[in-house]
ROFI-37436 format. One record per residue (C-alpha): x, y, z; residue in one letter; chain. Coordinates in nm, 3 decimals. Example, Ala and Ser with C-alpha at 12.3 -4.5 7.8 and 13.67 -1.06 7.14 Angstrom:
2
NODE      px      py      pz code unit
NODE   1.230  -0.450   0.780    A    A
NODE   1.367  -0.106   0.714    S    A
***
This chain:
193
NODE      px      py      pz code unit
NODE   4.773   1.011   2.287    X    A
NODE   4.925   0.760   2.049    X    A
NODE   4.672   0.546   2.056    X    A
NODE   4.452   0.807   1.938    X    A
NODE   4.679   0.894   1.675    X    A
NODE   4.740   0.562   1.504    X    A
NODE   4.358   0.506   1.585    X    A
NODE   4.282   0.842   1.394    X    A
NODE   4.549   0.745   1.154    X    A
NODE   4.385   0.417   1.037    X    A
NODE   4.017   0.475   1.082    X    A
NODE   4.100   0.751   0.778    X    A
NODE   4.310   0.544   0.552    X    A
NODE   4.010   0.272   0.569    X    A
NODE   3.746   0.562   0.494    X    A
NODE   3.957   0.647   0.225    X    A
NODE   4.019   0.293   0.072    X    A
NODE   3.611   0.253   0.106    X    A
NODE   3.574   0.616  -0.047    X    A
NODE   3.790   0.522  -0.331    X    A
NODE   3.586   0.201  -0.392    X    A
NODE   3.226   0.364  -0.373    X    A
NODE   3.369   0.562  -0.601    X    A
NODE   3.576   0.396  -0.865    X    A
NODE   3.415   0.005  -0.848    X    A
NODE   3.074   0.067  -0.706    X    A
NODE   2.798   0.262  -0.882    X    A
NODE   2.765   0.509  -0.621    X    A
NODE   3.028   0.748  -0.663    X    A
NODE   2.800   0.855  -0.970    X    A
NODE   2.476   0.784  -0.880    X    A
NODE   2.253   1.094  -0.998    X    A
NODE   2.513   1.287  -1.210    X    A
NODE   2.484   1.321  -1.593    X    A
NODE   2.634   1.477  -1.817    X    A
NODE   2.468   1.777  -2.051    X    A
NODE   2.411   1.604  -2.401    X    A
NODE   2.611   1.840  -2.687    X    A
NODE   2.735   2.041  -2.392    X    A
NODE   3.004   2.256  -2.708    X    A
NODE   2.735   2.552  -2.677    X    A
NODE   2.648   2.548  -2.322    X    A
NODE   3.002   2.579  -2.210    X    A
NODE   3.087   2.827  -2.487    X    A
NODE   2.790   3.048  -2.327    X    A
NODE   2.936   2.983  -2.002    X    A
NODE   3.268   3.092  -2.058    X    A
NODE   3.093   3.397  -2.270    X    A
NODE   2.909   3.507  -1.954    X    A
NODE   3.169   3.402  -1.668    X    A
NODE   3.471   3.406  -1.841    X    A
NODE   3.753   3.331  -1.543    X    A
NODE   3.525   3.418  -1.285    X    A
NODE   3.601   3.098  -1.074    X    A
NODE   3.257   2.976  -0.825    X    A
NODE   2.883   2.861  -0.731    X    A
NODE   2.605   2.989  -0.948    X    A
NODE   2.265   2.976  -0.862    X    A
NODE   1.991   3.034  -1.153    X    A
NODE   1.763   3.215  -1.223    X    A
NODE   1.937   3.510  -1.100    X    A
NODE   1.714   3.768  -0.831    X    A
NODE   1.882   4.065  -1.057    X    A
NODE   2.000   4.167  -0.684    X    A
NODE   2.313   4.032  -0.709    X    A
NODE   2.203   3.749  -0.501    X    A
NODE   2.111   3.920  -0.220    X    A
NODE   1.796   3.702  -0.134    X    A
NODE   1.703   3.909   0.193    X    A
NODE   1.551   4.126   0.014    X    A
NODE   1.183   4.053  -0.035    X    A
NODE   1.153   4.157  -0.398    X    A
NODE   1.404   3.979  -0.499    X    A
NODE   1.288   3.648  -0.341    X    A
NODE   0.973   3.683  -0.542    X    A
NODE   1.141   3.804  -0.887    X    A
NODE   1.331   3.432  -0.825    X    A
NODE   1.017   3.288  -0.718    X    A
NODE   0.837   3.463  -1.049    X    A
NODE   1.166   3.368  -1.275    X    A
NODE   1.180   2.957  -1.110    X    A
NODE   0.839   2.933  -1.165    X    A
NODE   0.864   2.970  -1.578    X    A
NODE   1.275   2.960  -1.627    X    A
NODE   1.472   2.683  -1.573    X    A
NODE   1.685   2.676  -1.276    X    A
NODE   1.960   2.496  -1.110    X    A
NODE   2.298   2.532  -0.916    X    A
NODE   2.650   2.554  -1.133    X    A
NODE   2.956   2.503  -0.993    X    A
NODE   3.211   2.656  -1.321    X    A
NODE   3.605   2.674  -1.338    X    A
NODE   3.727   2.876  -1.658    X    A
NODE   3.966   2.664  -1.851    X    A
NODE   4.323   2.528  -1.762    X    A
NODE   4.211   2.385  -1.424    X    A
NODE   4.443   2.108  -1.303    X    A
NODE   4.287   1.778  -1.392    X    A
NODE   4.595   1.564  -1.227    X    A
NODE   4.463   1.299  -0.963    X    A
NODE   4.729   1.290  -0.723    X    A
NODE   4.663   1.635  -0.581    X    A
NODE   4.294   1.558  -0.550    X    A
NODE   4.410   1.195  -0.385    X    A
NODE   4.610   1.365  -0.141    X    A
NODE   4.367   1.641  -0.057    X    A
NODE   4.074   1.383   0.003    X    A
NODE   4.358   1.168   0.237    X    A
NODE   4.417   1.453   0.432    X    A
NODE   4.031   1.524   0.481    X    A
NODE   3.932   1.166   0.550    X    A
NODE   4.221   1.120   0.819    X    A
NODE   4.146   1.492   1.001    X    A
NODE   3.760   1.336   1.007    X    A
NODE   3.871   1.009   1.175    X    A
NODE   4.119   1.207   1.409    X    A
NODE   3.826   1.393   1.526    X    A
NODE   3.585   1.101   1.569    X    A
NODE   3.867   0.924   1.694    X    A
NODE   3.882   1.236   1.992    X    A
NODE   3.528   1.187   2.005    X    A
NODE   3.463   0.833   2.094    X    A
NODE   3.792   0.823   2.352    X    A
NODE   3.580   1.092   2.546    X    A
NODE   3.277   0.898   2.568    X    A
NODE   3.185   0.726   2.846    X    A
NODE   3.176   0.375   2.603    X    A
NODE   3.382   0.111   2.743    X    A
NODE   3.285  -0.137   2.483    X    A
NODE   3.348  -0.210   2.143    X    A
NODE   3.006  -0.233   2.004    X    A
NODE   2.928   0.110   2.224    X    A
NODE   3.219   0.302   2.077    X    A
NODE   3.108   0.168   1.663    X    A
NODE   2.731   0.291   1.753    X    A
NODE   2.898   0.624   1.849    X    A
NODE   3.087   0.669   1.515    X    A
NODE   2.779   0.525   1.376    X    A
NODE   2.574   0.817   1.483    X    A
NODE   2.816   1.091   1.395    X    A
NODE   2.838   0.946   1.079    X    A
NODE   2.452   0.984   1.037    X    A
NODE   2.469   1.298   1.177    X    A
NODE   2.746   1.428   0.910    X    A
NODE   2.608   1.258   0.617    X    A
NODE   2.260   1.408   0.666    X    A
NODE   2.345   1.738   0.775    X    A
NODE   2.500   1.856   0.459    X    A
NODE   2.335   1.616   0.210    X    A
NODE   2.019   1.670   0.319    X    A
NODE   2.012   2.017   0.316    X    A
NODE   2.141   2.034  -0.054    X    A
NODE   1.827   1.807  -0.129    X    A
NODE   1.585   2.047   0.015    X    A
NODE   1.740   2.381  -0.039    X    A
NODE   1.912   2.302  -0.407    X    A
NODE   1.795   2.027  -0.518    X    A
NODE   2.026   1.779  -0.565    X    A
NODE   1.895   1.467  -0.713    X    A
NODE   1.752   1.221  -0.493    X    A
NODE   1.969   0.933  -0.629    X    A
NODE   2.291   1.158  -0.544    X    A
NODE   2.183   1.246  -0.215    X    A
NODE   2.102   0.914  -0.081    X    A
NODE   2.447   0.754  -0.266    X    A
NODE   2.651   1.022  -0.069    X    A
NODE   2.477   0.948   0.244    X    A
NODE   2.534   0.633   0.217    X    A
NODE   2.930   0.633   0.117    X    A
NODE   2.927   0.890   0.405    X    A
NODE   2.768   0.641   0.685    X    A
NODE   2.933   0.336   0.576    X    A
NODE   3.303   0.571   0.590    X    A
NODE   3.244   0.646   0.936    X    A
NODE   3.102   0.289   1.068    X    A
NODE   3.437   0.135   0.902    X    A
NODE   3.671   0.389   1.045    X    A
NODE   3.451   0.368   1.378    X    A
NODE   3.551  -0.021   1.412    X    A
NODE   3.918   0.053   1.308    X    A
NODE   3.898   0.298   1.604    X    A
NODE   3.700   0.150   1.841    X    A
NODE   3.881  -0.181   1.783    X    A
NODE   4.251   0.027   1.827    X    A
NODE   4.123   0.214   2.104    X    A
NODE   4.001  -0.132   2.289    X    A
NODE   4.340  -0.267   2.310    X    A
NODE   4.434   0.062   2.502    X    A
NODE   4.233  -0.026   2.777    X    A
NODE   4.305  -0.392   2.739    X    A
NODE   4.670  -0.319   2.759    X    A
NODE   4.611  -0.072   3.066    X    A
NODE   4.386  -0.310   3.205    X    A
***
């Protein structure tokens, strides 16, 4: 159970370090974002409209209160899509904390329960080598960075250039924190061996 810890413990501190990189010294980290050229009035409608109401908005609205079950209201959005703009917004009202280090610590903590888990994974498997148990993280890591980027690309949108960035920071997390594992969890049974 150590083993898996420290395992766990160091495949997410390397996912974060290469998280932090694709992020801050690689292009990828803001690969199809842009920002909204004289953005003063859009945000002043904005906070006109949703003042401190905090969340995800999806435009054109249904006038349903986005309750897209109901079959009129698919096609008013379908009617509305078809001649408005539309997009996803995700808004915060003003005085949201800005400081890194909670953010840094949050994403830590995320990255390290992730390699816990694939680190529980792969010591279940019935891989008794090294390249078997980096193939495993491998495919969870495809398997993760697909399953939530590429619905957002089909359902919402999300730029292509975004999606396939975030895939790929995604895939090449898990393969690094797979080796750290795999590698970690190798000398267990070299050690017990």
């Amino acid at each position: 159970m150590g083993r898996l810890l420290i395992a766990g413990l160091l495949g997410g501190v390397v996912m974060f370090i290469w998280t932090s990189l694709a992020h801050t010294a690689l292009p990828l980290g803001q690969m199809g974002v842009q920002e909204i050229p004289d953005d003063a009035p859009v945000i002043a409608t904005l906070q006109g409209a949703l003042g401190d109401r905090d969340g995800l908005y999806l435009f054109p609205g249904s006038g349903n209160g986005g309750k897209a079950e109901d079959a009129a209201a698919r096609e008013t959005m379908a009617e509305r899509t078809a001649r408005e703009a539309s997009g996803l917004l995700v808004y915060h009202p003003p005085g949201r904390d800005t400081a890194m280090g909670p953010y840094i610590g949050k994403e830590l903590a995320l990255e390290i329960f992730q390699s816990l888990v694939l680190a529980w994974l792969i010591s279940i498997l019935a891989v008794s080598n090294f390249g078997g148990r980096v193939a495993a993280a491998v495919a969870v890591g495809g398997l993760v960075a697909v399953a939530t980027n590429g619905s957002n690309l089909i359902w919402y949108g999300y730029p292509a250039a975004f999606t396939h960035a975030a895939i790929i920071i995604q895939l090449v997390g898990y393969t690094l924190a797979g080796t750290v594992i795999a590698a970690v969890l190798g000398m267990k049974r070299k050690a017990a061996g």
